[in-house]
VEXROVEX-211022 format. One record per residue (C-alpha): x, y, z; residue in one letter; residue number from 1. Coordinates in steps of 0.5 Angstrom, whole numbers. Each point is the difference from the previous one (the first is absolute). Layout:
BEGIN
[rec [X Y Z] A NUM],
...
***
This chain:
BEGIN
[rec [61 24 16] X 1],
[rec [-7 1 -3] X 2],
[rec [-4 -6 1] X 3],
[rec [-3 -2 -7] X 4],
[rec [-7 0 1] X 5],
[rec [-5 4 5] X 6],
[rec [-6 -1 4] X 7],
[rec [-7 3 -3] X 8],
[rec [-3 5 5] X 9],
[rec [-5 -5 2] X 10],
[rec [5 -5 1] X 11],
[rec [4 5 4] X 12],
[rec [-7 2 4] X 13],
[rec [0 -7 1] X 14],
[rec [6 -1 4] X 15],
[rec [-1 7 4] X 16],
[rec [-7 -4 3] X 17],
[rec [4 -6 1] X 18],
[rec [5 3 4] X 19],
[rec [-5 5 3] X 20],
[rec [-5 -7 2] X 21],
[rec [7 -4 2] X 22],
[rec [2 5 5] X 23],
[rec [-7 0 4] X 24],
[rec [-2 -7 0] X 25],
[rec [7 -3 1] X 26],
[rec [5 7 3] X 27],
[rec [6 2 -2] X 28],
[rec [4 -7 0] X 29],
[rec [-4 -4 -5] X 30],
[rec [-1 7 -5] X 31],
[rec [8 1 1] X 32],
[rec [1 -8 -2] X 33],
[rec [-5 1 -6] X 34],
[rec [2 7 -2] X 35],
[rec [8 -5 -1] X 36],
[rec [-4 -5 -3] X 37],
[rec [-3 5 -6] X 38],
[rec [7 3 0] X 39],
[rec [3 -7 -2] X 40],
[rec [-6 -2 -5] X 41],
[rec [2 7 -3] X 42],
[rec [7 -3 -1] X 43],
[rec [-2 -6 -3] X 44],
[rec [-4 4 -5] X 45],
[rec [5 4 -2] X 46],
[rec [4 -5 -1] X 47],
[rec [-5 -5 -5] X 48],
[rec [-4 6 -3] X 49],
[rec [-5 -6 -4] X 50],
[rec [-3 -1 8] X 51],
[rec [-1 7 0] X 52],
[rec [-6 -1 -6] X 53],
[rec [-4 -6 4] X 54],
[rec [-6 2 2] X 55],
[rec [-5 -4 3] X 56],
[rec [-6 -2 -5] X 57],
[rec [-7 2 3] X 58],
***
């Protein structure tokens, strides 16, 4: 099923560098339990499109 919203192409960059920051500072361990982290919060915005639209001001 599609999901009903995407990520900007700042967003997705983001997350690329994360991951990328993640697996160098903490190994491959800690990058797979935060790549499923970011697969459940995905869900969780799937399911509540409203979260999908909160930004952090500033």
């Amino acid at each position: 099923m599609p999901k009903p919203w995407r990520l900007t192409r700042q967003a997705e960059r983001s997350l690329v560098e994360i991951a990328r920051w993640t697996l160098e500072t903490f190994g491959p361990r800690q990058a797979e339990a935060y790549d499923s982290g970011l697969g459940r919060l995905d869900d969780l915005v799937g399911h509540d499109h409203a979260m999908s639209l909160l930004r952090p001001q500033g």
